[in-house]
C-alpha positions in Angstrom: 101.3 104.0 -87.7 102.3 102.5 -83.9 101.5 104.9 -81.1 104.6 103.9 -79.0 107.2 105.5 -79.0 109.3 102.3 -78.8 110.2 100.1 -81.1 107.0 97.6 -81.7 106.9 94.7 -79.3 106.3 91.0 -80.3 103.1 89.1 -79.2 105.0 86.1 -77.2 103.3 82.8 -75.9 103.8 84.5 -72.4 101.1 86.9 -74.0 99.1 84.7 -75.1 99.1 82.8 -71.9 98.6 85.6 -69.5 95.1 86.9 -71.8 93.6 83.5 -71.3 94.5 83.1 -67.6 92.7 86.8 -67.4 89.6 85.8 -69.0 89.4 82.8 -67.1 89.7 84.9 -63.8 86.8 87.3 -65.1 84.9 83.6 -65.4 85.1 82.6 -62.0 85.0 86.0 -60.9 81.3 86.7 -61.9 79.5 83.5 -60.1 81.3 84.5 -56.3 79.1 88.0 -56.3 75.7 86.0 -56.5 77.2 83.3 -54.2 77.6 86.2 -51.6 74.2 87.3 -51.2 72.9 83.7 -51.8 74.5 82.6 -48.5 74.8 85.0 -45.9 72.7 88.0 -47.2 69.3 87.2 -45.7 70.8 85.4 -42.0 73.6 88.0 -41.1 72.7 90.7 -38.6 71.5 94.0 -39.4 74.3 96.0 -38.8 76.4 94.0 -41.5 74.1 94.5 -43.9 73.0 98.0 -43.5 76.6 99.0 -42.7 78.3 100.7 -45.5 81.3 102.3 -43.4 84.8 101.2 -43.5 86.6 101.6 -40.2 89.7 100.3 -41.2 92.6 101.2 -43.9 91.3 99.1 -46.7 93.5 99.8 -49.5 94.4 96.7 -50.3 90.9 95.5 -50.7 89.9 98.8 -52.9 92.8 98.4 -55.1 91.4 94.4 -55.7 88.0 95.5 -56.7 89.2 98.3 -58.9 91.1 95.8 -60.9 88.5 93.1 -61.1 85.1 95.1 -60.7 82.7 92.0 -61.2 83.9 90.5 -58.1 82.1 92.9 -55.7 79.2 92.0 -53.7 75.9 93.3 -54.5 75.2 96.6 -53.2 73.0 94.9 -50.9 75.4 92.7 -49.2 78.3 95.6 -48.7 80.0 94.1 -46.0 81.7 96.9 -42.9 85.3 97.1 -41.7 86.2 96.2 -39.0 85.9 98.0 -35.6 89.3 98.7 -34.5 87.9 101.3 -31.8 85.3 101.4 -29.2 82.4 103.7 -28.4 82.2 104.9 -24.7 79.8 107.9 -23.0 81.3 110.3 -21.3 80.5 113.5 -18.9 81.3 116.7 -21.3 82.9 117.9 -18.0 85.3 115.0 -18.4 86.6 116.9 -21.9 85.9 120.4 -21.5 86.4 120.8 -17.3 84.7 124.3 -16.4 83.9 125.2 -12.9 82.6 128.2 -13.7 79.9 126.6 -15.9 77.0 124.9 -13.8 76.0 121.2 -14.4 73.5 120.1 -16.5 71.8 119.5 -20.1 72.9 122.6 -22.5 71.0 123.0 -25.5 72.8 123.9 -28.7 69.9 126.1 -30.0 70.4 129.5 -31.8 70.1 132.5 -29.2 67.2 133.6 -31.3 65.7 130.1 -30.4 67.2 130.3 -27.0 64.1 130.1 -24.1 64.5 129.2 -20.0 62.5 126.1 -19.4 59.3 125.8 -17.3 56.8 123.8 -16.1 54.2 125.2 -18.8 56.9 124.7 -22.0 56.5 121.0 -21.9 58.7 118.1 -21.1 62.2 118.4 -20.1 65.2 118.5 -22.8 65.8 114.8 -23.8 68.8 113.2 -22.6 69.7 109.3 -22.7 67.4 107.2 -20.5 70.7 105.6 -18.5 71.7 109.4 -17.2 70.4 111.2 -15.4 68.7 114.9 -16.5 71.7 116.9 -14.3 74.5 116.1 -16.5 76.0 116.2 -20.2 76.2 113.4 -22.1 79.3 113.0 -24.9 79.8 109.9 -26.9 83.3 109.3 -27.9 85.1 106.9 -30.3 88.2 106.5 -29.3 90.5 103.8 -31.5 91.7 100.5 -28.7 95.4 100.8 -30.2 95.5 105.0 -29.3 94.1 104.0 -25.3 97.4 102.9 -24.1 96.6 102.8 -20.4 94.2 100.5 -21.5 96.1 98.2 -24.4 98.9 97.8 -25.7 101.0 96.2 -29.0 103.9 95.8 -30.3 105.8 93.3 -32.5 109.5 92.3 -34.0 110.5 90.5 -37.0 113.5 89.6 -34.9 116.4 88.4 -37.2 114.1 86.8 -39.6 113.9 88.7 -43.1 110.3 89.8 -42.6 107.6 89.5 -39.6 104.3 87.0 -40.4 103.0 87.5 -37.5 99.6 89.8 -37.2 97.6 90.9 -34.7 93.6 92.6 -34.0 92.0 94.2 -31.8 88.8 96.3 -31.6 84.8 95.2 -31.2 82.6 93.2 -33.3 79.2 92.6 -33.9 77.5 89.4 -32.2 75.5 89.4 -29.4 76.4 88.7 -25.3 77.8 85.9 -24.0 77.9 87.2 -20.4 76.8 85.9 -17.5 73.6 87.8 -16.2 73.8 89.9 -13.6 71.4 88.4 -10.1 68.8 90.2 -9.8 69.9 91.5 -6.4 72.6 93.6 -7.8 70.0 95.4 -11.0 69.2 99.1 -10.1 68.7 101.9 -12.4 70.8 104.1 -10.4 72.6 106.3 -12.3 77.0 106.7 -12.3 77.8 109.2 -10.2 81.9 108.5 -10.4 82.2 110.2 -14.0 83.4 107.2 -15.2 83.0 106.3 -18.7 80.9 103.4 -19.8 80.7 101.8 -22.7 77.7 102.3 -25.2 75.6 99.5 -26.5 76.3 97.4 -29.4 74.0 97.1 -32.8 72.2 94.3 -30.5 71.3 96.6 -27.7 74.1 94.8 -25.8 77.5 96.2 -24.1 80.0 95.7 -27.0 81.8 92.7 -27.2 85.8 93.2 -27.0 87.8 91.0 -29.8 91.4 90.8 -29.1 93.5 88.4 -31.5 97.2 87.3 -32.5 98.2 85.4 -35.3 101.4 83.4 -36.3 102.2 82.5 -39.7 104.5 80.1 -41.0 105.2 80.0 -44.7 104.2 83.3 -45.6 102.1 85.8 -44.7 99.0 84.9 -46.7 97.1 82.7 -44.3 97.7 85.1 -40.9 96.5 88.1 -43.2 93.6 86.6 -44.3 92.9 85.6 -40.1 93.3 88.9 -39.6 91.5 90.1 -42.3 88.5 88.0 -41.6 87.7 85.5 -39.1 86.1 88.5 -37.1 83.6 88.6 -40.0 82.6 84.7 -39.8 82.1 84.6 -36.1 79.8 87.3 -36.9 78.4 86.0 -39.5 78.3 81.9 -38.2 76.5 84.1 -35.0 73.8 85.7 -37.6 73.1 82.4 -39.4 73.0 80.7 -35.8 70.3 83.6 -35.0 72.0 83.3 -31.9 70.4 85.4 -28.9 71.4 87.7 -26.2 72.4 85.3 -23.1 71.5 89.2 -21.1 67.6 89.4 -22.7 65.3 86.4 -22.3 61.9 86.1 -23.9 58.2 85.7 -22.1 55.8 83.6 -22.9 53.4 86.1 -25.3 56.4 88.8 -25.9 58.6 89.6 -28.2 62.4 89.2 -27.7 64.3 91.9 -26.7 67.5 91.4 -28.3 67.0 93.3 -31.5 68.8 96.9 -31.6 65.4 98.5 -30.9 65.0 96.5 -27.4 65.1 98.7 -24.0 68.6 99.8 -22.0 69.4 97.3 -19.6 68.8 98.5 -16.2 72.5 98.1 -14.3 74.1 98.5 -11.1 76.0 102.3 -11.5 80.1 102.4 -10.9 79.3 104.3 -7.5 77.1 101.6 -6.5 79.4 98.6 -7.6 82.3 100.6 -5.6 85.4 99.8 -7.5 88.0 101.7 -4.9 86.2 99.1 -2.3 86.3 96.1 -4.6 90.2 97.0 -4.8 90.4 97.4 -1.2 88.7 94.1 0.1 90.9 92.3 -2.7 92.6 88.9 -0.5 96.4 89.8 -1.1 98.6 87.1 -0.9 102.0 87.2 0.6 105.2 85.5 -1.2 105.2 82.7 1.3 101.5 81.4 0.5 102.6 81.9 -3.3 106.0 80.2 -3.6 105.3 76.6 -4.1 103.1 77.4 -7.1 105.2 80.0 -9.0 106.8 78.1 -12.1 110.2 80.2 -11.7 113.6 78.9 -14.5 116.4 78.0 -12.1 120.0 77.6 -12.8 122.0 74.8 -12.2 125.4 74.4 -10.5 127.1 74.4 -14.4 125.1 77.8 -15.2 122.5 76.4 -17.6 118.7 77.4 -17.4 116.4 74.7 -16.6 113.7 76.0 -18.3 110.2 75.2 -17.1 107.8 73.6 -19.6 104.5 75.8 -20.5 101.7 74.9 -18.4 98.6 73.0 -19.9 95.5 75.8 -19.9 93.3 76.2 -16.6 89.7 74.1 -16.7 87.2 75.8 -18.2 83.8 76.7 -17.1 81.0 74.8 -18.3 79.1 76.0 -21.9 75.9 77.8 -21.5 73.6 77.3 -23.9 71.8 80.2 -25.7 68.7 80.8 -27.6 69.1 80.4 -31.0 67.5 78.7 -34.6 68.2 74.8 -33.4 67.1 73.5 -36.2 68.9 75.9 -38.8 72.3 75.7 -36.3 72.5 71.6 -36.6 71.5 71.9 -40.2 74.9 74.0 -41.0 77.1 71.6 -38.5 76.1 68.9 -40.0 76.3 70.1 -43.5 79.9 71.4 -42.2 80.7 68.0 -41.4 80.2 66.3 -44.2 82.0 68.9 -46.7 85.2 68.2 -44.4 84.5 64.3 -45.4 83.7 64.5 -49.1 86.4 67.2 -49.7 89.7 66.4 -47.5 88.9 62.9 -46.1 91.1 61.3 -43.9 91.0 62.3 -40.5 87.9 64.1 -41.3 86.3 60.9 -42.0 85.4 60.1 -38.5 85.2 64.0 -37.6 83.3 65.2 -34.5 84.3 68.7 -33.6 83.6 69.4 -30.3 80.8 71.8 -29.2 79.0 70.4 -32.2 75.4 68.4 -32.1 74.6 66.4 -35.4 70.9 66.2 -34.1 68.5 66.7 -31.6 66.6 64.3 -29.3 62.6 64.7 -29.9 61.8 64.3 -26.1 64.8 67.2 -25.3 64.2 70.8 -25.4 67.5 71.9 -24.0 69.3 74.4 -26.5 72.1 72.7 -27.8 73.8 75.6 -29.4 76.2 78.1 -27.4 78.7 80.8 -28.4 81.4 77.8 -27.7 79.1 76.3 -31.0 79.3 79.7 -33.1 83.2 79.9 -32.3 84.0 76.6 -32.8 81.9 76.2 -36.6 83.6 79.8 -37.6 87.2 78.5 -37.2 86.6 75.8 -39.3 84.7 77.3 -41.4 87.4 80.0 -42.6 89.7 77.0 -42.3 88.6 75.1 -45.2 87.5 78.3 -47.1 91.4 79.0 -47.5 92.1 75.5 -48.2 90.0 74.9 -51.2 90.6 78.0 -52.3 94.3 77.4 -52.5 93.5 73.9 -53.8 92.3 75.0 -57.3 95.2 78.1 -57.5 98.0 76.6 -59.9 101.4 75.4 -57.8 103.9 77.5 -58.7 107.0 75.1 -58.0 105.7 72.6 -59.9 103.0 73.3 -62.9 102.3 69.5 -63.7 100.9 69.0 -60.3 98.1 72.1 -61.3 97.4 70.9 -64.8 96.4 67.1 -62.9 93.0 65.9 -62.7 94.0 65.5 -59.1 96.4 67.4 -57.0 98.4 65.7 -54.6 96.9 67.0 -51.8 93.3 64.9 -53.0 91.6 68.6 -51.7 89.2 69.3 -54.0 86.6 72.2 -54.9 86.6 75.8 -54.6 84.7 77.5 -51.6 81.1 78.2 -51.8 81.2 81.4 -51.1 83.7 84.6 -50.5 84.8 85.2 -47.2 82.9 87.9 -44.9 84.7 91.0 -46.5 83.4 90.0 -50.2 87.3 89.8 -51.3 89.5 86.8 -52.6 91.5 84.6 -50.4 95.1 84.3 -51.2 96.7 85.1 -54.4 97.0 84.0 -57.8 99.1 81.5 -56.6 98.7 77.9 -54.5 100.0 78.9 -50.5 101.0 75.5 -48.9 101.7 77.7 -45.7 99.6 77.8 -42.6 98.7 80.1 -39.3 98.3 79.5 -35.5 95.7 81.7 -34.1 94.1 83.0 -30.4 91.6 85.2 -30.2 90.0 86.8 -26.9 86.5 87.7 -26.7 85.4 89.8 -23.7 81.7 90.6 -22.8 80.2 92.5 -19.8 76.9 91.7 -18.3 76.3 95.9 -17.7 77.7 98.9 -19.8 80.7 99.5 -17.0 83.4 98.8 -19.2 85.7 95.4 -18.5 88.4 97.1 -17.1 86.6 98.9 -14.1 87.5 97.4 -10.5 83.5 96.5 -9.7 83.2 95.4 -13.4 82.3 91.6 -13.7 82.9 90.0 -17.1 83.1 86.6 -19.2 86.3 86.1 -21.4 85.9 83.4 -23.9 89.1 82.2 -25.4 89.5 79.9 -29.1 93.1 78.7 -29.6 94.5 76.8 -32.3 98.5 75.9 -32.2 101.1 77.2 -30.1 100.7 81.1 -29.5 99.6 81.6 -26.0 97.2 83.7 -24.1 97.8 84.2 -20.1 96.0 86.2 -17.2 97.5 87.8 -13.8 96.0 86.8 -11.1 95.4 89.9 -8.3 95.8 88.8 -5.2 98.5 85.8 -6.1 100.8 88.0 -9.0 100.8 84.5 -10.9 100.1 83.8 -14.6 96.9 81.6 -15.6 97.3 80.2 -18.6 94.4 79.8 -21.3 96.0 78.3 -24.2 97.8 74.8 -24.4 100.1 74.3 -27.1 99.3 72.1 -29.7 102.5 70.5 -30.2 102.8 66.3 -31.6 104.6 65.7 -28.1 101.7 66.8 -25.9 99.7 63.6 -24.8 96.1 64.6 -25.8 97.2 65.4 -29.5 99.1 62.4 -29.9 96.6 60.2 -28.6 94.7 62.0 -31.5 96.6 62.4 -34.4 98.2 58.9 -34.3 95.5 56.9 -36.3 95.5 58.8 -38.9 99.7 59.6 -39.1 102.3 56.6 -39.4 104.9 58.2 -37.3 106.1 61.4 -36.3 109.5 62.7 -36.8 112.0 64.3 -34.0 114.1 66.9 -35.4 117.5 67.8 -34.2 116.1 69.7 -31.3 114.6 66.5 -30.3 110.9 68.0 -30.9 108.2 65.9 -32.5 107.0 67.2 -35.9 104.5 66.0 -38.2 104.8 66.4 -41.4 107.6 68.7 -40.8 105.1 71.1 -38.9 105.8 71.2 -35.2 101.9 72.1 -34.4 99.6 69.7 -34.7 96.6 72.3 -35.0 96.9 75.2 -37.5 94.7 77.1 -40.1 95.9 76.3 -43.6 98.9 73.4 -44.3 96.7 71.6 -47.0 99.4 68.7 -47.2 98.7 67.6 -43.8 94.9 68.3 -43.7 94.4 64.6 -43.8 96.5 63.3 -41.4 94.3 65.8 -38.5 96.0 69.1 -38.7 92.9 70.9 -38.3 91.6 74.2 -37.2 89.1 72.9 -34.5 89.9 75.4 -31.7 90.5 74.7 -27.9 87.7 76.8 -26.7 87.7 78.1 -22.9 85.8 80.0 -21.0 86.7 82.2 -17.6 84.2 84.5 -15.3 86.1 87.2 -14.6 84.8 88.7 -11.2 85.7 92.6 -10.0 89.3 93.4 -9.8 90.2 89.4 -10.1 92.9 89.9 -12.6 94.9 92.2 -13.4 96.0 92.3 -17.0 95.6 89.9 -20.2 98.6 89.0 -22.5 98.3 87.5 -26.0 101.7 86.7 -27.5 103.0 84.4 -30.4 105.5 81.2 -30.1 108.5 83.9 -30.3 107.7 85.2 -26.8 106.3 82.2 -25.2 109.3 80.0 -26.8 111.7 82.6 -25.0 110.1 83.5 -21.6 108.5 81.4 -19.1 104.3 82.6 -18.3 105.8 84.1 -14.9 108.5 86.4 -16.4 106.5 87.5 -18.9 103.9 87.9 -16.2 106.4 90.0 -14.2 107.6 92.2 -17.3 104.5 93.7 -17.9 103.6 94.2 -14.1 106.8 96.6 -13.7 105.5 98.8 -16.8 103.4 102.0 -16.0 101.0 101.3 -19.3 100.0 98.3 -20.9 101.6 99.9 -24.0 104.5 100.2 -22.5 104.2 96.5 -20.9 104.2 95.0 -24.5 107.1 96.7 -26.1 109.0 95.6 -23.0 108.0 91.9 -23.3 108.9 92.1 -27.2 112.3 94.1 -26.5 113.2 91.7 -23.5 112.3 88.5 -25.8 114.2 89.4 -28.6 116.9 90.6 -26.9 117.7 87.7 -25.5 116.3 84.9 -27.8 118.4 82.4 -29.8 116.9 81.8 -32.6 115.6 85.4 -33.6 111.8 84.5 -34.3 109.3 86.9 -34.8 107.8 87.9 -31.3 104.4 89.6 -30.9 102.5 90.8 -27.6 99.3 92.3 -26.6 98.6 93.3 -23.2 94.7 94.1 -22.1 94.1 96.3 -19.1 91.6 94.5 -16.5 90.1 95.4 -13.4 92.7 94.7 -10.9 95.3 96.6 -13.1 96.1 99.7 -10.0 97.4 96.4 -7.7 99.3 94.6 -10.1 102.5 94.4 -8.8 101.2 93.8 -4.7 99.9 89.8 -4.9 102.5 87.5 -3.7 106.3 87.3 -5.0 105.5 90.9 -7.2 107.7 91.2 -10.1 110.8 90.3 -8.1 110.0 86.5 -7.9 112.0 86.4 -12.0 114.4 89.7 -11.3 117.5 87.0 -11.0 116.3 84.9 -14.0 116.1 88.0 -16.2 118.8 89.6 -15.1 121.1 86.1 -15.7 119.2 85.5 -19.1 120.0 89.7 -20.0 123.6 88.8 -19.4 124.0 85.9 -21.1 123.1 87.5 -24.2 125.3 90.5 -24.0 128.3 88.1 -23.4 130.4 88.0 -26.3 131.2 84.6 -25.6 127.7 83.2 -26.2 127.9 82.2 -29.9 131.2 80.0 -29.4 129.3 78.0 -26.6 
């Protein structure tokens, strides 16, 4: 007697078919939880291992390992979310302002266990070594995208059917990069301002600020899974690296202090560093010192935009190189290396990625490894992850190409391991799509947070394919750019991709494309892996002194396609938050753009923020441009043209 209420159903072949692709997926399934804690469980840092808290709406990745419950990690391997919020110390006053209520520690003891302190009762209430014994102390998380006068997001699918771009922002796990403070300016003074500053990492460091953008092209698999977890390799590549604080150095006969149970750094305090003075002595510039550099869009005599091409990024500063397991570090490049060559070929053949060292001279003792090394071996690391991964998935436009010994692509083998998070990459099915990616790293040399006027700073920058990443200068008003776009026309990419591809094509726009992709450097696009479409990023690095810059904006191709660096620039500079400065950059772009892209914009609050709009031409050096480009768009007349 059936139990359904129906009449009975026929076992089909598409049954039969669908039962042994699911035992098959239980298969592979079970080997990828003992590959986890093979690789990374004994070299990642102890706050990935230990940490069991998920910071960020995973539902997507519970809903995965309820359905397939042998592909979690071991329990000892558990793997965090991701930080999407910072943890800063502030006065209590700051939160609960009472003048009726004097200064100081307040215990919160029961009244029964209530008893004035005195000199015979012992030592003095505890209270955090960096503060001093007159004050309160309240840590507070507070999430990056709720600060809004101190970041800002905002996206549009435009006219496009659905948006595959993505963003990230938050804090993760690795330790400083910064420049150390001269020993001149270290004091253990104490702030005075009531200023908040930030609270030390898992490392004993100041946290290190991760702000990223991602556009996809084909689909949104390959910018989710950016989003989802190249935070976790650089953080893990940094634990396998046992890369060291560039803020802690070790003696001769002591142990290093990098570890989470090393001392508080001893820091100049906010009143000391004086940001109102560092503001004040800032070197503005007038409009006439500025003019000849600003890259303003003219219009001609027949009312056309000349539109000015996107500058190549600014030099960067020199690497410096950082305590860390050389032998281990050149081991895992070099094994790196080599996978590229036996499993993709092609360009990879002769691959030298740059920031890497295949070996080490006996007579040298120089560190050869540097967070530029951890940055650069995490990108292409999660690049061919994805790859492989999709290279085994069946192709679901043409099922004779998955049944073949080999696929088309000549991309073989599965990754070694899962990514960070422990979950799958991609679907069931074989993504032929791809991702451009930058990503922002900021780290501060004290706890005063990055965006304080007397706040110094080092921003590190990796870039792979056309989204774009720019700074304001203070005292000038002009953009900076960071990011070059990797495009088959620019001179240094074609110089490199052109012995490996016969030819590139020019499409009716007259851009160069390759493959049919018009970037030359992207995560993903396995059908052009050979011929040099890789994911080795364009690293640089910028010192970032007190009140120097004002603001940093992270946007995809649909803003910087649209907008020239100095309008976009100027937009932000007229908005009152940075919040507010990225959904007018988004609004302006796709209110006026052709072709409807998607269009994505961060905006990062820095130290000169307060004097934005002073330096040079202000935001009225592009108010004609915008205005002309604002009513172009509203004519009526603009499609028939």
């Amino acid at each position: 007697m059936g139990l359904g209420r129906g009449p009975p159903k026929r076992w089909s072949l598409n049954d039969t078919y669908g039962f042994i692709a699911s035992f098959f997926e239980a298969q592979y399934a079970r080997p990828y939880a003992f590959r986890v804690g093979a690789r990374g469980g004994a070299a990642r840092s102890p706050s990935r291992s230990l940490s069991v808290a998920r910071d960020t709406n995973t539902t997507a990745s519970s809903h995965t390992e309820s359905q397939n419950p042998q592909a979690q990690p071991s329990k000892h391997t558990v793997q965090r979310g991701f930080h999407t919020y910072f943890v800063t110390h502030l006065p209590s006053s700051s939160l609960h302002p009472d003048s009726r209520v004097a200064t100081g520690p307040h215990h919160k003891l029961p009244r029964s266990a209530a008893a004035p302190h005195n000199s015979n009762s012992g030592a003095a209430p505890v209270s955090p070594p960096h503060l001093p014994p007159n004050r309160d102390l309240t840590v507070v998380r507070i999430p990056l995208r709720s600060a809004k006068h101190h970041f800002g997001a905002a996206d549009s699918r435009g006219s496009r059917p659905y948006n595959e771009d993505t963003n990230q922002a938050g804090t993760i796990d690795i330790p400083a990069f910064a420049r150390r403070t001269p020993i001149s300016l270290v004091r253990s003074a104490i702030n005075k301002t009531g200023e908040g500053t930030s609270a030390d990492s898992a490392y004993g460091d100041p946290q290190i600020f991760y702000f990223a953008v991602f556009d996809g092209h084909g689909g949104t698999q390959c910018s989710d899974f950016l989003r989802d977890e190249l935070h976790g390799y650089i953080e893990e590549t940094a634990g396998e690296f046992e890369l060291q604080s560039s803020l802690r150095s070790a003696q001769k006969g002591q142990k290093s202090e990098s570890g989470p149970a090393g001392p508080s750094i001893q820091v100049l305090s906010d009143s000391e560093a004086g940001g109102q003075r560092k503001l004040d002595k800032l070197d503005i510039k007038g409009s006439k010192d500025v003019i000849a550099e600003a890259e303003i869009p003219e219009v001609d005599k027949r009312g056309a935009i000349q539109e000015v091409e996107n500058s190549d990024a600014t030099d960067s500063a020199d690497p410096v190189p950082a305590e860390a397991s050389q032998h281990k570090a050149l081991r895992l490049q070099k094994e790196l290396v080599q996978e590229y060559k036996s499993t993709i070929g092609g360009y990879f053949r002769r691959f030298h990625p740059p920031h890497f060292h295949m070996e080490q001279k006996p007579d040298s003792s120089k560190s050869l490894i540097s967070i530029e090394s951890v940055l650069t071996y995490a990108f292409l690391r999660a690049d061919l992850d994805f790859i492989t991964a999709q290279a085994r998935k069946p192709d679901a436009d043409d099922p004779y190409v998955a049944d073949a010994a080999l696929n088309t692509d000549e991309v073989l083998g599965k990754p070694h391991h899962l990514p960070p998070s422990g979950q799958g990459i991609g679907g069931r099915t074989r993504f032929k799509g791809g991702s451009t990616a930058s990503v922002a790293l900021i780290s501060t040399p004290t706890p005063a947070p990055f965006w304080h006027p007397a706040a110094s700073s080092t921003l590190l920058v990796g870039h792979v394919g056309d989204t774009r990443i720019l700074l304001c200068e203070t005292s000038t008003g002009l953009s900076r750019p960071l990011t070059s776009d990797h495009h088959p026309s620019s001179p240094s990419e074609s110089h490199r991709l052109r012995r490996f591809a016969t030819s590139f094509v020019t499409d009716s726009f007259g851009e160069e494309r390759i493959q049919g992709l018009a970037n030359s450097r992207a995560f993903g696009d396995m059908a052009s892996k050979r011929l040099g479409v890789s994911a080795e990023p364009e690293i640089t690095r910028t010192e970032l002194g007190p009140a120097q810059y004002s603001f940093l904006v992270l946007m995809t191709d649909g803003v910087s396609s649209t907008l020239s660096d100095q309008e976009i620039v100027d937009v932000v500079k007229e908005a009152k938050t940075p919040e507010q400065g990225a959904r007018d950059v988004v609004s302006y772009a796709t209110e006026i753009s052709g072709d409807g892209d998607n269009a994505t914009c961060l905006v990062v609050r820095l130290g000169g923020w307060e004097r934005r709009s002073e330096g040079g031409l202000g935001s009225l050096g592009t108010k004609e441009i915008r205005d002309f480009r604002r009513n172009e768009a509203l004519d009526p007349r603009r499609g028939r043209r």
